[in-house]
C-alpha positions, 0 to 999 in steps of 0.5 A: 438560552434554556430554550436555544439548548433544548430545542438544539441545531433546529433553531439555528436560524433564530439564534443567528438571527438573535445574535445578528440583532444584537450586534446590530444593535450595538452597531447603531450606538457604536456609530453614535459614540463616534459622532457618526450618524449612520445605520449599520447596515449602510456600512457596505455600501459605504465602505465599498464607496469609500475607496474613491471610486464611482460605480453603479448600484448593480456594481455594488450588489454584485462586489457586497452580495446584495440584491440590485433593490436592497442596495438601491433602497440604502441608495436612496437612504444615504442620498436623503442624508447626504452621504452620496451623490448619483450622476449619469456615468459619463461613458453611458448616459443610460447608466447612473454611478454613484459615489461618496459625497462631501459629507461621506468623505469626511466621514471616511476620515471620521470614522478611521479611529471607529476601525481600530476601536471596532478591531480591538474589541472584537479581537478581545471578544475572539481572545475570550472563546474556544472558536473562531467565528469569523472563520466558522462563518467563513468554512459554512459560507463556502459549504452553503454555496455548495449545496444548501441547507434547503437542498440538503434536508430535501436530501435527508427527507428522501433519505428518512422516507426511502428506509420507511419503503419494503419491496416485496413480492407480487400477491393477490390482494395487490393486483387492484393496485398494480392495475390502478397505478399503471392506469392511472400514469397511462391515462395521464399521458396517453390511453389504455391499450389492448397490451395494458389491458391482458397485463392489468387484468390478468397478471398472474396468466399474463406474466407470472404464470409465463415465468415472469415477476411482479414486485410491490413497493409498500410505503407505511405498508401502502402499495405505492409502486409496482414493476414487472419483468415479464419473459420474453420469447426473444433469443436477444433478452431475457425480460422485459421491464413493464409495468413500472408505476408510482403513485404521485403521492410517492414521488421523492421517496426515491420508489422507483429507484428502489424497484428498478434496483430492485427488479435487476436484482431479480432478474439476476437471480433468474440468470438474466443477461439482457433486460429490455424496455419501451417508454416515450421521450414524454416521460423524462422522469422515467427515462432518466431514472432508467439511465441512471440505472444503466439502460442505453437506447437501442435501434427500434423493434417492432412494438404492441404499444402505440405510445412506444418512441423509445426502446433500451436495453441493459446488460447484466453484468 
């Protein structure tokens, strides 16, 4: 196990999976001490069945956690052996049932002193340790079904990624980013306006020069995401959010959520009460991120944007 213990919690997978075998494998002599000629991994199916009641294969999944093919494949194994029949369910002929044949009756009764053997044993096993394993299984089943390992590392990935993510202030030599980020979403979806364009090129006279800011998210010190609050000539808002745009190859690093905070966190310290916004419904991704960031729709205004269906405002508090 030299190699279990240097490797650690990263090959959890191949030593459950060692560990399973080998009991399996001592499943498959058990079974044969005993006079019983079955494959270990029949025995839900067997035991389910050996209650007395018929029941179709989906039945069966669903009541051992099986797939509905998995269960039909040890069907099909434990028909040719003769420990189970199939017949047309009597109260709808379109459904098979199945149920424990002869020979799996007998067997029920054959393998009763199995059970208790089967018991003490592992009982003395769980005498032997500091941990209860039937238990443990049981705590990291119910934490699984929860959130699973897959979706919880998804979770540390974008964790570890986000701390790699600086926000910083607007310079020069990243005005060919900030353009080529913003065009590269509006093009992908819809086209170039004149409003784009006096932004883009010029973003020093068209907002910050007009009191406005410009923040850069850098990845691995790359500019992968921009955001601005332009000022707006407006007795209802302060700012506009514009100009928020991430790079594909940045998505699941939490970038955009990082810059909204980010860029609310400014316009506070501007002394802003009202943040305004214009997006289209296309873009679900953005709209819910500006949801979450606390931005509810309001009735719609007057607009230079053509692609504009959509207007929000958030109140700073």
């Amino acid at each position: 196990m030299d190699f279990f213990n240097h490797i650690g919690k990263m090959a959890l997978g191949s030593r459950l999976r060692m560990l399973t075998e080998k009991i399996t494998e001592d499943a498959a002599q058990i079974y044969k001490l005993y006079d019983i000629d079955m494959q270990p991994k029949w025995f839900p199916v067997f035991y389910v069945l050996s209650k007395g009641e018929e029941k179709t294969i989906t039945a069966i999944a669903r009541e051992i956690g099986h797939s509905h093919p998995s269960v039909s494949k040890i069907i099909s194994e434990m028909s040719k052996k003769g420990f189970v029949t199939e017949k047309k369910d009597e109260t709808d002929g379109r459904r098979n049932v199945v149920c424990l044949s002869e020979i799996g009756m007998q067997v029920t009764h054959q393998i009763e002193d199995q059970y208790v053997d089967v018991a003490s044993a592992i009982d003395e096993i769980a005498a032997q340790t500091r941990n209860d394993l039937w238990k443990a299984i049981e705590e990291w089943e119910f934490v699984l079904e929860q959130k699973t390992l897959l979706r919880r590392v998804q979770e540390q990935k974008k964790l570890r990624e986000s701390s790699q993510v600086r926000i910083v202030d607007y310079r020069r030599e990243y005005q060919l980013a900030f353009r080529n980020l913003n065009q590269e979403w509006i093009s992908a979806y819809f086209k170039m306006e004149e409003s784009d364009f006096k932004a883009l090129d010029d973003p020093e006279g068209y907002i910050l020069n007009k009191g406005g800011k410009i923040l850069v998210a850098l990845y691995k010190e790359e500019p992968l995401g921009v955001c601005a609050l332009i000022k707006m000539d407006d007795p209802d808002y302060d700012f506009e959010l514009a100009k928020m745009a991430v790079s594909p190859k940045a998505q699941g690093k939490s970038i955009g959520w990082l810059l909204g905070q980010a860029i609310i966190s400014k316009a506070k310290e501007l002394g802003a009460s009202k943040i305004y916004l214009e997006s289209n419904t296309i873009l679900k991704p953005a709209i819910n991120l500006y949801h979450k960031l606390g931005f509810q729709k309001v009735a719609g205004r007057i607009t230079p944007y053509e692609r504009c269906n959509i207007q929000m405002e958030l109140i700073i508090k």
